[in-house]
FINUNU-411976 format. One record per atom (N, C-alpha, C): x, y, z; residue in one letter. Coordinates in steps of 0.05 Angstrom, whole numbers, plus 5000, padded with zeros to 4 digits. Atoms other than C-alpha are relative to their C-alpha. Layout:
N
XYZA...
//
This chain:
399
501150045027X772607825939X502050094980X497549925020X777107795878X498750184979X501049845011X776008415836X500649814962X498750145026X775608175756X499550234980X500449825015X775108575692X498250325011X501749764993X769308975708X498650065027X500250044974X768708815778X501850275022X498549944983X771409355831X499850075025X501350014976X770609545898X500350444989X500749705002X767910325889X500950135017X499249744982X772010835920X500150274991X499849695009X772911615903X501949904984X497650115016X779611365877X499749864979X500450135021X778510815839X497850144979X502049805023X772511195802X501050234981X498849805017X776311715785X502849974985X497950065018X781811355759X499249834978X501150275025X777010935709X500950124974X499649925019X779111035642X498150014972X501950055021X774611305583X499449704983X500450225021X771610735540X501150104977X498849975022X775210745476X499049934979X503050045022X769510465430X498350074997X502349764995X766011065437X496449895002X502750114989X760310655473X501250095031X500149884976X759010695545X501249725017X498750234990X762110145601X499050045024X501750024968X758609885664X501049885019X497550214989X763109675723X497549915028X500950074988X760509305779X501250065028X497950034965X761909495862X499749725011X498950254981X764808905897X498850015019X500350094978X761809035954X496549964994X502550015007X754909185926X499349854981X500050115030X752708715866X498850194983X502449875013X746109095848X501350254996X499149655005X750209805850X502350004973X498350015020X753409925784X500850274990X499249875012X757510405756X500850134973X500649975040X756410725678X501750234994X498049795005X762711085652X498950074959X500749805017X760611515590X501649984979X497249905023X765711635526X500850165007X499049614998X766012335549X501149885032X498649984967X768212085624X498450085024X502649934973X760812275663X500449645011X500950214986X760211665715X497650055016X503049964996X753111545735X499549815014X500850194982X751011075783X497449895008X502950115002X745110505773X500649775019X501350264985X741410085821X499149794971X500650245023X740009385768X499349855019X501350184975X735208935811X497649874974X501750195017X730608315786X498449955015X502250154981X724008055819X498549914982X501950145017X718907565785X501150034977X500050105017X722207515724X500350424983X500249744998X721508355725X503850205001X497549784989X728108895722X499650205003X500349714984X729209475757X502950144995X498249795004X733109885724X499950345020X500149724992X734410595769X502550165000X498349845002X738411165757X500150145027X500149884978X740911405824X501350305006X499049755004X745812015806X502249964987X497049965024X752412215782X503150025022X498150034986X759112135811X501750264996X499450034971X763012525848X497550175006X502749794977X756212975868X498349785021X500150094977X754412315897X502649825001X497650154987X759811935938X499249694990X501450414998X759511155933X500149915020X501450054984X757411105996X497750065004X502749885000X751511495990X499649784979X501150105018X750811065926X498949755005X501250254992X751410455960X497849895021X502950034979X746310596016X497449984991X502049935013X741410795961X499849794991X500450335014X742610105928X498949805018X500950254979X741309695992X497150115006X503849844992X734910116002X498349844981X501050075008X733009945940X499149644999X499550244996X735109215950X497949875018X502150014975X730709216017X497849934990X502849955008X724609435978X499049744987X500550215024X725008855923X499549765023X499350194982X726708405984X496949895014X501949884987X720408676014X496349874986X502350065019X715908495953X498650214991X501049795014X715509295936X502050114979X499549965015X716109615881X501950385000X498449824996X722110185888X499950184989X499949785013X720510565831X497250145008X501349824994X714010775859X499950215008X500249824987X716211255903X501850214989X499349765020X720811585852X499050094981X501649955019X715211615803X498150235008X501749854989X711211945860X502850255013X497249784987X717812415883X500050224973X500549805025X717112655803X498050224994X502649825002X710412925809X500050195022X499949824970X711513175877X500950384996X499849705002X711514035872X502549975003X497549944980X718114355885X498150235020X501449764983X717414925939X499050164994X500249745006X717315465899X496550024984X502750005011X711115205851X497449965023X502750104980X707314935915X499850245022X501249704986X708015675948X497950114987X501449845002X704515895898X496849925009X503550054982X697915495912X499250075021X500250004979X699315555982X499350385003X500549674995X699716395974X497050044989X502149945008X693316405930X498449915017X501750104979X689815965976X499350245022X499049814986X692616426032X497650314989X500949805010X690217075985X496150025003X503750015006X682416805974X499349975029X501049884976X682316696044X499750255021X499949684985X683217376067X502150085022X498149964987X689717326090X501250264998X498749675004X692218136105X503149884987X496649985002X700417896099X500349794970X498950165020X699717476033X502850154983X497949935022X703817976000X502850055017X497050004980X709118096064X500749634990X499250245012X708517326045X502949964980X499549975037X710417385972X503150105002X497949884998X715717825995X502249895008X497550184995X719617386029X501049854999X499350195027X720016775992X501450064987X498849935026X721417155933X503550065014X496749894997X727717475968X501249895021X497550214977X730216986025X498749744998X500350265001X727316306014X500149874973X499450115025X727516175939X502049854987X497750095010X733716225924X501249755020X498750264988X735615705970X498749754997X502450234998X729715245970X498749894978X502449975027X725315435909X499949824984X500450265025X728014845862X499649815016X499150254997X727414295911X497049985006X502350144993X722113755918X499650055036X499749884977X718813935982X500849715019X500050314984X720213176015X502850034994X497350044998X728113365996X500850225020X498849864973X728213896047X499649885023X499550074978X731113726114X499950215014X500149924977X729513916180X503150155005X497649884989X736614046192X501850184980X500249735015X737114446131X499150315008X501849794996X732414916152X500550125020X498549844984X735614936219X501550244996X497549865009X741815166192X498550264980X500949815015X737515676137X499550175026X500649904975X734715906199X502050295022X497549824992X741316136233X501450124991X497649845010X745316386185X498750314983X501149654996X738816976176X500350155017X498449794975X742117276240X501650194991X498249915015X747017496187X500650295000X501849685010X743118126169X497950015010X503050024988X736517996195X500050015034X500550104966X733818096269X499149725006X501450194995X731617576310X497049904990X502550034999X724617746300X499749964968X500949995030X724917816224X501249694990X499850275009X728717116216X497249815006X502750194987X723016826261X497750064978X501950115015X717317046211X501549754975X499350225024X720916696153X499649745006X500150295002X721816086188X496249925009X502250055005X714116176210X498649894974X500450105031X713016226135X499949814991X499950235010X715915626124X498549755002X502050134982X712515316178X497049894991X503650025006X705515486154X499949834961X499750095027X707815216076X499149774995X499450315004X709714516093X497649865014X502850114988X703614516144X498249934979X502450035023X699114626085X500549764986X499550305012X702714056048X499049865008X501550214992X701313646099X497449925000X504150044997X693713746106X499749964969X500649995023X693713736031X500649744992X498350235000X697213056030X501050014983X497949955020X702613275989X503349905008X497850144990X708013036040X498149955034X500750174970X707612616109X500450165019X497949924971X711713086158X500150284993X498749734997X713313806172X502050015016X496150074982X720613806173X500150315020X498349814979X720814556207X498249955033X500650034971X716914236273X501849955013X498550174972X720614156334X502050224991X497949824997X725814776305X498650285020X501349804986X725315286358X500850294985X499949725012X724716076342X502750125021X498549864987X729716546364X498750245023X499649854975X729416936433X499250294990X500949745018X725917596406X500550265035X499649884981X727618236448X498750275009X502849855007X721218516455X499350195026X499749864982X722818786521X500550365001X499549815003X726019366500X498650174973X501849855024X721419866445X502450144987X497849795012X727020236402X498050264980X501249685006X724820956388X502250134994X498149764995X728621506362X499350295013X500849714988X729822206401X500150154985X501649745019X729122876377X503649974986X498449935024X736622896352X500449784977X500250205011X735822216318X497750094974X502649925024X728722496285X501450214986X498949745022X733023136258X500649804979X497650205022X737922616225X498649834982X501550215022X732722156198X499150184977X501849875011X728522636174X501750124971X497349855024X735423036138X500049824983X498950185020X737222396108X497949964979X502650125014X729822266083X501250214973X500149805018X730522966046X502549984991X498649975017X737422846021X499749764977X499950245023X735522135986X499350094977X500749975025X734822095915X497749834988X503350165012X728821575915X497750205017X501049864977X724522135942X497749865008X502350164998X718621675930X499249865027X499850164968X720821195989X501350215019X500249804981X723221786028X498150075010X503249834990X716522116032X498449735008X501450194984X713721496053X501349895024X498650134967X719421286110X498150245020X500449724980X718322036138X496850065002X502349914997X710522016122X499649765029X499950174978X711021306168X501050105037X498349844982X714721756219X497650235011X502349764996X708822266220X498149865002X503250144999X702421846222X500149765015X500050234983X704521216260X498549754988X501550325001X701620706210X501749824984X497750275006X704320016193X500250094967X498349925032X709320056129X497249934981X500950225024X703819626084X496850265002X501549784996X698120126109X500050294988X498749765016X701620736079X500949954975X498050035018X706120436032X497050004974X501850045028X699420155986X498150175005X503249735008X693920785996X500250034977X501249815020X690521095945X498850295003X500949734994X689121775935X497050064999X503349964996X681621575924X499149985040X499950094973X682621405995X500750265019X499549794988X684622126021X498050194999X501449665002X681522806040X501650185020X497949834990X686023276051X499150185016X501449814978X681723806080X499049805016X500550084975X679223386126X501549845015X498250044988X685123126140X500349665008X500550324994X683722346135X501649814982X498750125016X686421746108X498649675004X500650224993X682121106096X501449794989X499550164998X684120476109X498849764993X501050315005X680919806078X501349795016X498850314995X686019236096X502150045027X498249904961X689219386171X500249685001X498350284993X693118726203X497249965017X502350244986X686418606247X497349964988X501950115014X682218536188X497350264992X502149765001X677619196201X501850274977X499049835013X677819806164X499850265015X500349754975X678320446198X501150294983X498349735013X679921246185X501650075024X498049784994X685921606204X500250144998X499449715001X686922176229X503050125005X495949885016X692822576197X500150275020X499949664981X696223106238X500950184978X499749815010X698123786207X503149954980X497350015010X705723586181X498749774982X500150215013X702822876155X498350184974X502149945012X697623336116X501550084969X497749945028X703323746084X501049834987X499050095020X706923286061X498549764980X500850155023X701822876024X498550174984X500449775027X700123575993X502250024982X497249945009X707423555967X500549824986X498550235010X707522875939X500050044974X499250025034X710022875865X497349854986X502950115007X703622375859X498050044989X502449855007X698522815865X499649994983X501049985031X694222815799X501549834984X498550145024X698922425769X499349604995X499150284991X697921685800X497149965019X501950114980X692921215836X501750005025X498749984969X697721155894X501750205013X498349814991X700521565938X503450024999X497650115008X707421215939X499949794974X500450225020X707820935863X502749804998X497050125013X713320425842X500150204966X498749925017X717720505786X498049984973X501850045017X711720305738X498150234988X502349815007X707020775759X497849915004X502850135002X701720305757X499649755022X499350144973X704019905826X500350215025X498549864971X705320125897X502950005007X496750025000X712720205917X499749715012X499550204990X714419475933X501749945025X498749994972X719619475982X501750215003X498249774987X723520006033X501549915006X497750044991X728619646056X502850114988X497549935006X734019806014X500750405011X500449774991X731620526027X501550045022X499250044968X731620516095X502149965007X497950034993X737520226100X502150194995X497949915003X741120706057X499950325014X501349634986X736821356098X502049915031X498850014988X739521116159X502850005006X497150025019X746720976134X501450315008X499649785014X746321636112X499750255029X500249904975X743921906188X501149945022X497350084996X749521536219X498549805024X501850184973X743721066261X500249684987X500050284994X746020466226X500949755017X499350084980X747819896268X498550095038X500949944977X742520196327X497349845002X503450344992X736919506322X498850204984X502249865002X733220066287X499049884972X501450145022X728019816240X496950214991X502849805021X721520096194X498550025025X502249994979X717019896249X500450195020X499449854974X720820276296X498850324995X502349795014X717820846256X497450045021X502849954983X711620696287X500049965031X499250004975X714120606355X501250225008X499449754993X717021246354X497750245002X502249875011X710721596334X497849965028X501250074980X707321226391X500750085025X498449964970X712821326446X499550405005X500449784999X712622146431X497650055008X501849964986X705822146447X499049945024X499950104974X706121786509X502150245005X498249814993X712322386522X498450195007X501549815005X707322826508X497949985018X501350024979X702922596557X495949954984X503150125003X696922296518X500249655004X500850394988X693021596545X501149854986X499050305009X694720966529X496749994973X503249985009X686521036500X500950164977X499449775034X688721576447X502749874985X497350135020X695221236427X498549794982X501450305009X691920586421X498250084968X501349915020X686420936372X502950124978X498749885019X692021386332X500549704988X498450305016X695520606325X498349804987X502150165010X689220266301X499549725020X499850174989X690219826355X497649895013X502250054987X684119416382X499349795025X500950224976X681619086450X497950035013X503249924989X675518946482X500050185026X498949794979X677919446540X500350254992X500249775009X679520006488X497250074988X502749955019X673219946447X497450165019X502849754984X668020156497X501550255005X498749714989X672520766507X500150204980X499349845031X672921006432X498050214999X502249845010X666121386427X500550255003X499849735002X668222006459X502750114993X498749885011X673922136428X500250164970X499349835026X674122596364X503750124997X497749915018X678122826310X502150235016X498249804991X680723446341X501649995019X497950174989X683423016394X502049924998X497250225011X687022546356X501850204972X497949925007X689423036317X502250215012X498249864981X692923476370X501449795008X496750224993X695922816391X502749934979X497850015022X699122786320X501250174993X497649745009X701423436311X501450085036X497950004975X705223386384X502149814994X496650155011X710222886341X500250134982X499249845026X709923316285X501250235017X498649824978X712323876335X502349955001X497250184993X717723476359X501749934983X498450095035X720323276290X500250314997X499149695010X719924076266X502050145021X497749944989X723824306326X502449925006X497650155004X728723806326X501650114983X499149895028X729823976253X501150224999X499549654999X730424736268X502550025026X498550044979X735424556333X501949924978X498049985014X739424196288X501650184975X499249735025X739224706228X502250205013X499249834978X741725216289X502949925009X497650104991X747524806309X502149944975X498649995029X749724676234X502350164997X498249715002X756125066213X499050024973X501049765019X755325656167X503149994989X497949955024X760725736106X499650374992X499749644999X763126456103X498949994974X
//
């Protein structure tokens, strides 16, 4: 085909060698190979690339994008699509009219979290949490019908980065349960993260720290400068309950003489009391809080719970030379658990200290009391204080 005035065959090249219009209007060139795909050079030098299609007497003007962000091959595939449709006897712009209205991710989390919230979901806010700080930024502006499956793969793998196995896997659950809801909602046809598998979790092995590990944590807790999230890693360390359990109490929720700590919102939906051992007691006599605050651990507000430990954590351990050892928050409570199994109490008293429930433990609960479960908690509190005093002992002394 012979190229003429405004006629060319669209390459990277030729596009980018077009030369401004000079009658400070705009100039529309045509691809040779495509008719309907046209190219709109700007005064200023933007090239923009329109599908121009006719049916019944009807035009179809569509703006497809901008050159070079798209190629002109991408441009011209999108033109024959459109071409198809007209061919077809449909109307092309419908489904970009309906692509406009379509949520992005980030607005259609939120329905999907409130929804989530009124149903009585315990993790809306572990939710919340991780959106906000690993899926947003990547995702958050796009229509959810522009994310690919093989996007998400790839998001997927490259949370290995920094993240465990297991902590990439909720995210991409997350995502999972998002696009599900879409679907049932008929907001899109497909859930692109089906068919991606999870990563290999290594659930085999429990990571606990020993007694010279608990000195070091514990040191580091007391040398941080957020003491806030200190006293809550090290209170997690002493009581054995999940971060989200501790992290949001209230002090209407305590009795210190009696040494308790209720619970409303536990991961299996019940509410239950905890019993605090003798070390957990002190130090929520000690907390800066006291009288001052509805929560035990406040955020920076005052009028919130501390939001997140990670950065903490990361920089307490850092700081106790255990980074790089798989060790994680939870492991907190796995350590708490494993010392009492050292210690030589049941699987039946752990299970209770951990709030843990099965129809196998439950008939077994009645005869256990407080003074039980709290001798099982001050046998890790033990173990943490002598540690502490072993390592103090081994410390050098400055003349």
């Amino acid at each position: 085909m012979t190229a003429t005035n405004n006629t060319i065959n669209f390459t990277t090249r030729t596009l980018s060698n077009l030369p401004k219009p000079t009658n400070g209007k705009s100039k529309e060139m045509t691809d040779a190979k495509v008719r309907n795909l046209k190219a709109e050079i700007s005064p200023t030098g933007t090239i923009s690339f329109w599908f121009r299609g006719q049916r019944d007497g009807r035009r179809y003007p569509i703006h497809i994008g901008h050159f070079p962000a798209i190629s002109p091959e991408e441009a011209r595939r999108t033109a024959l699509e459109y071409k198809a449709q007209l061919d077809r006897g449909e109307d092309p712009t419908a489904a970009r009219k309906a692509h406009k209205e379509e949520p992005t991710l980030a607005s259609f989390f939120e329905e999907y979290n409130e929804d989530a919230k009124a149903r009585g979901k315990a993790s809306w806010k572990d939710d919340r949490n991780r959106f906000a700080f690993r899926i947003a930024g990547k995702f958050g502006d796009r229509k959810l019908s522009a994310i690919s499956k093989k996007e998400i793969a790839q998001f997927h793998a490259s949370l290995l980065d920094d993240l465990s196995p297991a902590s990439a896997n909720r995210i991409l659950v997350l995502l999972s349960a998002i696009f599900r809801k879409a679907v049932e909602w008929e907001v899109i046809a497909a859930n692109p993260v089906s068919g991606i598998k999870q990563f290999p979790e290594r659930n085999a092995r429990t990571r606990f720290l020993d007694e010279s590990e608990m000195a070091a944590f514990v040191a580091a807790c007391n040398a941080d400068e957020n003491r806030t999230a200190a006293d809550c890693l090290k209170g997690l360390l002493l009581c054995g309950l999940r971060k989200s359990e501790l992290k949001d109490a209230r002090w209407t929720d305590v009795n210190l003489d009696r040494g308790e700590l209720r619970l409303y919102k536990t991961k299996n939906g019940d509410s239950r009391v905890a019993v605090l051992s003798d070390a957990m007691v002190a130090l929520l006599a000690s907390l800066p809080s006291r009288g001052k605050s509805e929560w035990l651990f406040p955020g920076r507000s005052g009028t919130k719970p501390l939001n997140n430990l990670d950065k903490p954590f990361q920089r307490i351990i850092e700081r106790a030379g255990l980074a790089g050892t798989e060790l994680t928050i939870h492991c907190l409570r796995h350590t708490f658990a494993s010392w009492m199994a050292i210690n030589g109490f049941s699987l039946v008293i752990i299970g209770t200290a951990l709030g843990h429930r099965s129809q196998a433990m439950s008939a077994r609960y009645s005869h256990l009391n407080d003074k039980v479960m709290r001798q099982a908690g001050n046998s890790v509190g033990r173990v943490v204080s002598e540690a502490q005093q072993a390592a103090a002992a081994q410390a050098p002394t400055t003349a």
